[in-house]
C-alpha atoms as a printed R data frame, in Angstrom:
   type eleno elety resid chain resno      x      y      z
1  ATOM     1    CA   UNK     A     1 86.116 -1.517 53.214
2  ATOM     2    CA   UNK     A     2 82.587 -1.294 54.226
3  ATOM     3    CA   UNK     A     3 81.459  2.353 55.570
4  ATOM     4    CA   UNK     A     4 80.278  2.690 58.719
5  ATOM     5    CA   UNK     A     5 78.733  5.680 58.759
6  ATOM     6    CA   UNK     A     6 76.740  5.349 61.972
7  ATOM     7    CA   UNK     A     7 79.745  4.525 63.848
8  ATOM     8    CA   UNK     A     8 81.756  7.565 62.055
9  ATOM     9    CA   UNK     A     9 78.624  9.612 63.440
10 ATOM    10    CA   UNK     A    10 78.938  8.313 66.820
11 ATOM    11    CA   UNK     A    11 82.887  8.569 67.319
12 ATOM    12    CA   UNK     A    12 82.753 12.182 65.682
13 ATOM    13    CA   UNK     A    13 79.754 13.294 68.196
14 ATOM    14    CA   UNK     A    14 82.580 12.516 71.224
15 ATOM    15    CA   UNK     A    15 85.110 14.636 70.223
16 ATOM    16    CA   UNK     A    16 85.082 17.656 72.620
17 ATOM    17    CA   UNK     A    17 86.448 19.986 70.361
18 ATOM    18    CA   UNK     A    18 83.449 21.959 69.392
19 ATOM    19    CA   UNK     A    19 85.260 25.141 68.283
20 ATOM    20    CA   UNK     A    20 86.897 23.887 65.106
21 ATOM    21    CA   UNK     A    21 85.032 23.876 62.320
22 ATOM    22    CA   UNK     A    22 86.280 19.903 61.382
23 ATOM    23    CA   UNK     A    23 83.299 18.500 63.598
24 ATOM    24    CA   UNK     A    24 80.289 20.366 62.332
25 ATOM    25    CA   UNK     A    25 81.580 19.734 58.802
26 ATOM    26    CA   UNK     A    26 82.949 15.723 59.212
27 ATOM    27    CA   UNK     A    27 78.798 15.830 60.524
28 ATOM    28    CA   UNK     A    28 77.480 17.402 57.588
29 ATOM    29    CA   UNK     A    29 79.866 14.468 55.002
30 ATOM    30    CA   UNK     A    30 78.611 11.708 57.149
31 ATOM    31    CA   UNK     A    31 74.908 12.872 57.103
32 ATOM    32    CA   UNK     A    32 75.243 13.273 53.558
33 ATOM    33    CA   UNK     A    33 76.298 10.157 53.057
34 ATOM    34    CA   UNK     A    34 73.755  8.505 55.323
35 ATOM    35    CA   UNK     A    35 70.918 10.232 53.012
36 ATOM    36    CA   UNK     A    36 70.553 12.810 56.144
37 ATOM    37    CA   UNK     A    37 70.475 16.206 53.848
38 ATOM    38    CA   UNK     A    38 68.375 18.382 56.451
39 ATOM    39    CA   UNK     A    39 70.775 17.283 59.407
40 ATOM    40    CA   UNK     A    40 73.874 17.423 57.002
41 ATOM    41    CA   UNK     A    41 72.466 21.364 55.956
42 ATOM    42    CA   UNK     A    42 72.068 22.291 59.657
43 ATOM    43    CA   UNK     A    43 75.679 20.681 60.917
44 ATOM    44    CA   UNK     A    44 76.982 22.078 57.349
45 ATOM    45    CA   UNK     A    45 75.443 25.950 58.621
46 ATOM    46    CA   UNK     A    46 76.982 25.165 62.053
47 ATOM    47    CA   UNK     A    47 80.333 24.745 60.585
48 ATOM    48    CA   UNK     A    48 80.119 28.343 58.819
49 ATOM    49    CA   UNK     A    49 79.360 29.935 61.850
50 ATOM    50    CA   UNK     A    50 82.796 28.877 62.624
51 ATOM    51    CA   UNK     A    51 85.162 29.074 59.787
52 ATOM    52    CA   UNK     A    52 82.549 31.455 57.487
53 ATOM    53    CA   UNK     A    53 84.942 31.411 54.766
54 ATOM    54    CA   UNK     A    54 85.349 28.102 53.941
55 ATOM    55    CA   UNK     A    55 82.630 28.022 51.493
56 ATOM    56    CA   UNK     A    56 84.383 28.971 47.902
57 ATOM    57    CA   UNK     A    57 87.956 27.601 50.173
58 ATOM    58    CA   UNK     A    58 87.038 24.106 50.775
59 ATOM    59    CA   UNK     A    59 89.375 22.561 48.976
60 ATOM    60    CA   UNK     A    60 92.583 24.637 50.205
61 ATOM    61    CA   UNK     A    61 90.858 24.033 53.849
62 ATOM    62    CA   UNK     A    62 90.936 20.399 53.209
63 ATOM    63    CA   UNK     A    63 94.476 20.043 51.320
64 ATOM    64    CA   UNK     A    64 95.984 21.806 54.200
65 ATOM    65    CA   UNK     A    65 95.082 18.950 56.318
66 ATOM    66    CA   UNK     A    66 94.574 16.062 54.062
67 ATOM    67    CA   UNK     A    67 97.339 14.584 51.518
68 ATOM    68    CA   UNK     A    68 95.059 11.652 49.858
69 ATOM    69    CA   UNK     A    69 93.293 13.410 46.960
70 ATOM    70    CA   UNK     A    70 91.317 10.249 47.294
71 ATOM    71    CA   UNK     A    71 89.589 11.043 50.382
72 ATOM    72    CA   UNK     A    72 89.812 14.825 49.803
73 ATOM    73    CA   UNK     A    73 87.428 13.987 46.816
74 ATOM    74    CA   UNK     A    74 85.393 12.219 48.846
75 ATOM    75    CA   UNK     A    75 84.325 15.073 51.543
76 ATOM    76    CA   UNK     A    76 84.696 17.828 49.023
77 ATOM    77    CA   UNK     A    77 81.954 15.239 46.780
78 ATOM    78    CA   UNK     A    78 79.765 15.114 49.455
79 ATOM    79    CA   UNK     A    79 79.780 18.907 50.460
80 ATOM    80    CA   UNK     A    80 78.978 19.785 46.814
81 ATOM    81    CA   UNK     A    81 75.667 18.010 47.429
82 ATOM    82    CA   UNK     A    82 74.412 20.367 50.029
């Protein structure tokens, strides 16, 4: 599987649901992983603004929503490196 991070970037920036924390923070794990730390800090900020509790909670946000520990791993891995 190659990652296509620009194209995750792209697809996520269309969504209109701007109210849920998801977008901000599926921003911040794709700027991460793109090597995009300021813009990943500032979409990672936005999210909190939303759901201000999910920092120390990220991983019972997450498993609410997500069942594959592997990919669970994978945005909670790139949220521990803000």
């Amino acid at each position: 599987m190659q990652d296509d991070f620009d194209g995750a970037e792209k697809s996520v920036s269309k969504l209109s649901l701007r109210r849920l924390f998801w977008i901000p923070m599926l921003k911040a794990v794709i700027q991460v992983y793109k090597g995009e730390f300021k813009q990943a800090q500032a979409s990672y900020k936005e999210m909190l603004q939303i759901r201000p509790d999910f920092e120390g909670n990220e991983e019972r946000y997450l498993g609410a929503f997500i069942s594959s520990p592997a990919i669970k791993n994978k945005l909670l891995e790139a949220l521990e490196r803000l």
